[in-house]
VOPAGU-2260 file (C-alpha; in pm, 1 decimal, decimal comma):
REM VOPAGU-2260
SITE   aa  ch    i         X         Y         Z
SITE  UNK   A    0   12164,8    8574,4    1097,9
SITE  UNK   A    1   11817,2    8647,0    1200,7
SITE  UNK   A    2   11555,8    8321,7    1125,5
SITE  UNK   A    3   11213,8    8401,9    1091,2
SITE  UNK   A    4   10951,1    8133,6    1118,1
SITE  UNK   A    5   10672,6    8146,3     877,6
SITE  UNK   A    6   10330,2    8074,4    1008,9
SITE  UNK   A    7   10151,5    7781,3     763,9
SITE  UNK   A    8    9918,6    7993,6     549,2
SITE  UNK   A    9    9542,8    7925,1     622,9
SITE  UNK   A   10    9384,5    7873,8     248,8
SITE  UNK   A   11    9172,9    8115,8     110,0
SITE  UNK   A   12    8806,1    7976,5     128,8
SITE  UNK   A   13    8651,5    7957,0    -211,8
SITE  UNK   A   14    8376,3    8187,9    -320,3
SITE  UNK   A   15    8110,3    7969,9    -297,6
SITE  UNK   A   16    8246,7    7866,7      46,0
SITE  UNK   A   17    8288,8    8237,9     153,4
SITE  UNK   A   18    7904,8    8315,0      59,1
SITE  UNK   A   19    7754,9    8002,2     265,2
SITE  UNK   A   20    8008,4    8143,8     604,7
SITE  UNK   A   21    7869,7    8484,1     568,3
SITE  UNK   A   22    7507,4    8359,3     499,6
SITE  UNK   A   23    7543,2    8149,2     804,6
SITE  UNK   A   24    7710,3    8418,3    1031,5
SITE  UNK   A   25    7448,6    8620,4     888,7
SITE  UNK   A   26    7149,4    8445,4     962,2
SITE  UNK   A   27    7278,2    8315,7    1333,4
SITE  UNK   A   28    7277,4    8643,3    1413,2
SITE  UNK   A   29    6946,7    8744,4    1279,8
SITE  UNK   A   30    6804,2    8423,3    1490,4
SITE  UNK   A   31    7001,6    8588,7    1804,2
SITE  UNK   A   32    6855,0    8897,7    1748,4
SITE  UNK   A   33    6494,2    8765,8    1757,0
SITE  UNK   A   34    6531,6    8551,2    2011,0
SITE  UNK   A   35    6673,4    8823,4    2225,3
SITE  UNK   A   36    6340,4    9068,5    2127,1
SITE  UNK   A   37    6114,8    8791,7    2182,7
SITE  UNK   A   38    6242,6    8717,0    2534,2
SITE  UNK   A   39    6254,7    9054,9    2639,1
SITE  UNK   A   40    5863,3    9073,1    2503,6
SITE  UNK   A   41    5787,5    8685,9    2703,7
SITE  UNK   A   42    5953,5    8816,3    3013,8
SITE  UNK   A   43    5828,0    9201,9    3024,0
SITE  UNK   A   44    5450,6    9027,4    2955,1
SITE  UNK   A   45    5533,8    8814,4    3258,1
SITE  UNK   A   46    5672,0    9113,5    3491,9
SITE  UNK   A   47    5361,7    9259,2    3440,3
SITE  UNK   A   48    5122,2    9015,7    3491,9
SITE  UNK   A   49    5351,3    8883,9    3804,0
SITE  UNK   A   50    5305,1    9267,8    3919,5
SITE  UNK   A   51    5670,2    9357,4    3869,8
SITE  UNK   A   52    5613,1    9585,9    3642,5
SITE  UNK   A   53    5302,6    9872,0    3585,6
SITE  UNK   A   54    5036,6    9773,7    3312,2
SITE  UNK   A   55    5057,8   10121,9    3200,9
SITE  UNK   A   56    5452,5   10240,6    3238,9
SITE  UNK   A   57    5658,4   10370,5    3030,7
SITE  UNK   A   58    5861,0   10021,7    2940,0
SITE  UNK   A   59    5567,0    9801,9    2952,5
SITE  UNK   A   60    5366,8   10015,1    2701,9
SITE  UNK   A   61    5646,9   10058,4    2462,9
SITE  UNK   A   62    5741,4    9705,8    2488,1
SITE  UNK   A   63    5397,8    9671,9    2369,7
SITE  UNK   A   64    5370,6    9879,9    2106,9
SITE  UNK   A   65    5708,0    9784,7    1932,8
SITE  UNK   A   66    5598,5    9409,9    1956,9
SITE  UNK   A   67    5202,3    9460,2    1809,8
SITE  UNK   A   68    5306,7    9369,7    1472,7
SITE  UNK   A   69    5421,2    9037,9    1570,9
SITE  UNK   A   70    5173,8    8969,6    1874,4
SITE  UNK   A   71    4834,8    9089,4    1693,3
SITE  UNK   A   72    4839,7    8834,1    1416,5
SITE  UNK   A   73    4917,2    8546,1    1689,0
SITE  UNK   A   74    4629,0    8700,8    1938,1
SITE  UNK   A   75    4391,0    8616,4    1635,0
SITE  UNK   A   76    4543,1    8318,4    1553,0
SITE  UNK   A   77    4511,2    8234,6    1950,1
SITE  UNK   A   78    4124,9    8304,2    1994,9
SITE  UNK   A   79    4031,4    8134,8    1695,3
SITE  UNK   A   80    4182,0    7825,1    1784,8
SITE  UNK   A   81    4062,7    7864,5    2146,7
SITE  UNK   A   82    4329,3    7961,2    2304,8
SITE  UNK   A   83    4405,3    8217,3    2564,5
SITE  UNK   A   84    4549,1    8543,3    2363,9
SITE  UNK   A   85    4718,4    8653,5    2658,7
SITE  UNK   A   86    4988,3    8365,7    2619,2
SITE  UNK   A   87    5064,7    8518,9    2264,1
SITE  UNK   A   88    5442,2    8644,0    2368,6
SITE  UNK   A   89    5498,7    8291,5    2496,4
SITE  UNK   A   90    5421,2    8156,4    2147,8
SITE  UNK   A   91    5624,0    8463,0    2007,4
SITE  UNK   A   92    5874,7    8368,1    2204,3
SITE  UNK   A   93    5878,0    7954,3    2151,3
SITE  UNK   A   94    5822,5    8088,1    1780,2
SITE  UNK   A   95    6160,5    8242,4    1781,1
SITE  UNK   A   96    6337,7    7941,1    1914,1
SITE  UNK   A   97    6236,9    7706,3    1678,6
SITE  UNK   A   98    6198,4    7887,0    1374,7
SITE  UNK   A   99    6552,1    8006,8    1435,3
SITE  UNK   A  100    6663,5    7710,7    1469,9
SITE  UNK   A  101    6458,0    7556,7    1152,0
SITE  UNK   A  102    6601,3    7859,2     923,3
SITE  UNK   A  103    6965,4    7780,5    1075,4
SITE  UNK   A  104    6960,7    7443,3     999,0
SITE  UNK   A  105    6762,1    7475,8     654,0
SITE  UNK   A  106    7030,9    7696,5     524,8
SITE  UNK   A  107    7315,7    7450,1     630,8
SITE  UNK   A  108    7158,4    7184,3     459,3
SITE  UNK   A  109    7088,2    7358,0     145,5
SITE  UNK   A  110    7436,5    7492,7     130,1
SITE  UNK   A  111    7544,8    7089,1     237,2
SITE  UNK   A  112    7253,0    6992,7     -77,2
SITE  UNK   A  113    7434,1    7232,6    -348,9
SITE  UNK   A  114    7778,8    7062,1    -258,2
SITE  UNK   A  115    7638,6    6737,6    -269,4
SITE  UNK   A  116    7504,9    6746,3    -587,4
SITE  UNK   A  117    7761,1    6918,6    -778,8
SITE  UNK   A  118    7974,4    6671,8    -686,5
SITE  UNK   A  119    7734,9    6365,8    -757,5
SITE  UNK   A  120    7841,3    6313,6   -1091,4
SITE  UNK   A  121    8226,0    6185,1    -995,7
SITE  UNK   A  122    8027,4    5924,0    -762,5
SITE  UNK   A  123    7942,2    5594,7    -794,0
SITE  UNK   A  124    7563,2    5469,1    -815,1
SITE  UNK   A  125    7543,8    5337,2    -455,6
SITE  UNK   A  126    7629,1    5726,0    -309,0
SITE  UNK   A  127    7391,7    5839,6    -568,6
SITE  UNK   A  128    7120,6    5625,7    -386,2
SITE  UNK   A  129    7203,6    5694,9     -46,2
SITE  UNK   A  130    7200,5    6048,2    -137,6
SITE  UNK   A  131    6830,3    6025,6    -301,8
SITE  UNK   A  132    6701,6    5843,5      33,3
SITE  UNK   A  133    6861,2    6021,4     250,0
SITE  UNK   A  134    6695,9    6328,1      60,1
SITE  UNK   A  135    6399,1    6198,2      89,5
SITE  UNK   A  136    6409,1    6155,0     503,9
SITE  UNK   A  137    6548,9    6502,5     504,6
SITE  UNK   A  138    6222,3    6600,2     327,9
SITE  UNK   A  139    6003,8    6400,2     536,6
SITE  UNK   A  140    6151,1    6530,5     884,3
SITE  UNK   A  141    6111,3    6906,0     793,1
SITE  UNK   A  142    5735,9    6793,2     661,3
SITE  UNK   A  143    5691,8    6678,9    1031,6
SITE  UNK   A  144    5828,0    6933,0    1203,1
SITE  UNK   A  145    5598,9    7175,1    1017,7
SITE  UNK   A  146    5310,6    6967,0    1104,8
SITE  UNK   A  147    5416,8    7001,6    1483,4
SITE  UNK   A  148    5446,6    7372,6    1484,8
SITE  UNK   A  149    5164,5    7455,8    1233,7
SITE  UNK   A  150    4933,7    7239,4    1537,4
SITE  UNK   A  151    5081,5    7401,4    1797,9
SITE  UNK   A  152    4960,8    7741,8    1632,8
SITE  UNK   A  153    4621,9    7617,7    1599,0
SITE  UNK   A  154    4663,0    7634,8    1214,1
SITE  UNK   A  155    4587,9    7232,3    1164,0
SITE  UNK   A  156    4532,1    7174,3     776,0
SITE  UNK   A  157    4382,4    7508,9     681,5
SITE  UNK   A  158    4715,5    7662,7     572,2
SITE  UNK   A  159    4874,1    7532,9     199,4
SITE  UNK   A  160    5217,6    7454,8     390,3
SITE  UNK   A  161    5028,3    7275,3     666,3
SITE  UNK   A  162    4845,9    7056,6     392,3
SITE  UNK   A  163    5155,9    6945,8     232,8
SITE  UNK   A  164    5314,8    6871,0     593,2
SITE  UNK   A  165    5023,3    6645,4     629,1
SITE  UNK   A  166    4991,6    6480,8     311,2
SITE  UNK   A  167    5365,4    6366,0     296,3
SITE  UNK   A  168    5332,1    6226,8     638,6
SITE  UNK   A  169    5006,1    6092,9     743,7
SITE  UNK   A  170    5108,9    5768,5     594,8
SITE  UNK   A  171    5347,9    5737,6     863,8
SITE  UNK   A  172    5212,6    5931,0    1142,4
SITE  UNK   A  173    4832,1    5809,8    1144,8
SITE  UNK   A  174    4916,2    5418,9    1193,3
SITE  UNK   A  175    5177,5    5515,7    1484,5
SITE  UNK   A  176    4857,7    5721,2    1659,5
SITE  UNK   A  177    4638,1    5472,2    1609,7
SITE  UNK   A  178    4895,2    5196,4    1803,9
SITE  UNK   A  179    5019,3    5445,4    2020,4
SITE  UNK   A  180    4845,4    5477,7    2389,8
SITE  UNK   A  181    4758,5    5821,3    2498,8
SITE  UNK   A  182    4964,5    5990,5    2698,2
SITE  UNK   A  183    4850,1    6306,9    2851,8
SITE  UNK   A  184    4710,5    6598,3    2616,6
SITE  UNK   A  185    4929,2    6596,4    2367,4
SITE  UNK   A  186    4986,2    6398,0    2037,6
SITE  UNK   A  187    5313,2    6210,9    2030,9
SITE  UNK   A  188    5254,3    6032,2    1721,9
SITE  UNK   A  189    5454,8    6277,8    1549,1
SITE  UNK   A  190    5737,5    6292,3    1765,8
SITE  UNK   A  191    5734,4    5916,2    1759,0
SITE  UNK   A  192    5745,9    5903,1    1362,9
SITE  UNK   A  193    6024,9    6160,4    1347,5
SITE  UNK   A  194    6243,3    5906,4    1537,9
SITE  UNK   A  195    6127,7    5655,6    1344,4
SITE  UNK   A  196    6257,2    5794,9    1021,6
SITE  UNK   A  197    6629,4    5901,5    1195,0
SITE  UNK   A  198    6634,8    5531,4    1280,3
SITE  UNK   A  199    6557,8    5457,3     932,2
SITE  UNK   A  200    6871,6    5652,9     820,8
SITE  UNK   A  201    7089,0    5524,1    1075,7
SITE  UNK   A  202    6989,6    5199,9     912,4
SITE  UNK   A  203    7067,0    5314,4     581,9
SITE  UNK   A  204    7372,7    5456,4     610,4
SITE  UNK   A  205    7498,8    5114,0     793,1
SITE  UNK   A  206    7365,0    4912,4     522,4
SITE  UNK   A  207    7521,0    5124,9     246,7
């Protein structure tokens, strides 16, 4: 008598469930793709510069042209903030890191937030409040890191997502800059506040 042994079935992922993978899949590799682009822009820019590479070859000049539509708008962006242009495919390129990983980690959460509250109903008030604060930090950390990266670009309060960055946040970031020695060129007060509010929600979720 022959026995054959029956692998456990894996169970089907829901639909639902099967639309967040493929969104995720989907969008790591979009992030992969740009990253990859936006290094080989950063490091072609610096073979030529470094003398690697000619100004006017072949690679260099249709590296170039393929990347115009992403390093014009950031040139302009550049020399009216006073920056040097020339560093544009540096931005392009920390641009792709952390954007990638902002869209990555927004579309997690959402997909995390639509779970959450469809099953909010079948919990008890106290989860109900933790979920509303800890909504509420989630809000306030992607406000701040939109503040960093908006300042970075030289954009400061002019643009409408910029403005709402700073109006949800200079409550907390303004009195840690004004206590908060300066160190070097840049502005830690943000930085500072963002760890602020993930020690706030370490405190909440011990508390609740």
């Amino acid at each position: 008598t022959c026995w054959k042994r029956h692998s456990p079935s894996r169970p089907e992922p829901s639909v639902p469930g099967a639309v967040a993978l493929y969104l995720d899949n989907f969008l790591r590799g979009l992030t992969l793709a740009a990253l990859g682009a936006a290094s080989l822009v950063a490091l072609t820019h610096w073979a030529v510069h470094a003398g690697h590479l000619p100004a006017f070859g072949g690679w260099a000049r249709t590296v170039r042209r393929l990347s115009d539509p992403a390093l014009r708008p950031l040139e302009r962006r550049l020399v009216r903030a006073g920056r040097n242009p020339g560093d544009a495919p540096y931005w392009l390129l920390g641009l792709a890191v952390f954007g990638g990983i902002l869209v990555v980690s927004l579309s997690r959460w959402l997909v995390g937030f639509a779970y959450t509250v469809a099953a909010l109903p079948r919990q008890g008030p106290g989860v109900i409040a933790v979920f509303v604060l800890d909504l509420a930090t989630n809000v306030l950390l992607l406000a701040l890191i939109i503040r960093v990266l908006t300042s970075w670009l030289g954009a400061g309060r002019f643009l409408r997502v910029a403005m709402w960055a700073h109006r949800l946040t200079d409550w907390l970031v303004l009195p840690i800059r004004k206590r908060l020695p300066a160190i070097g060129p840049f502005d830690w007060s943000p930085f500072v506040a963002y760890i602020v509010l993930l020690l706030a929600r370490a405190g909440l979720y011990m508390v609740f």
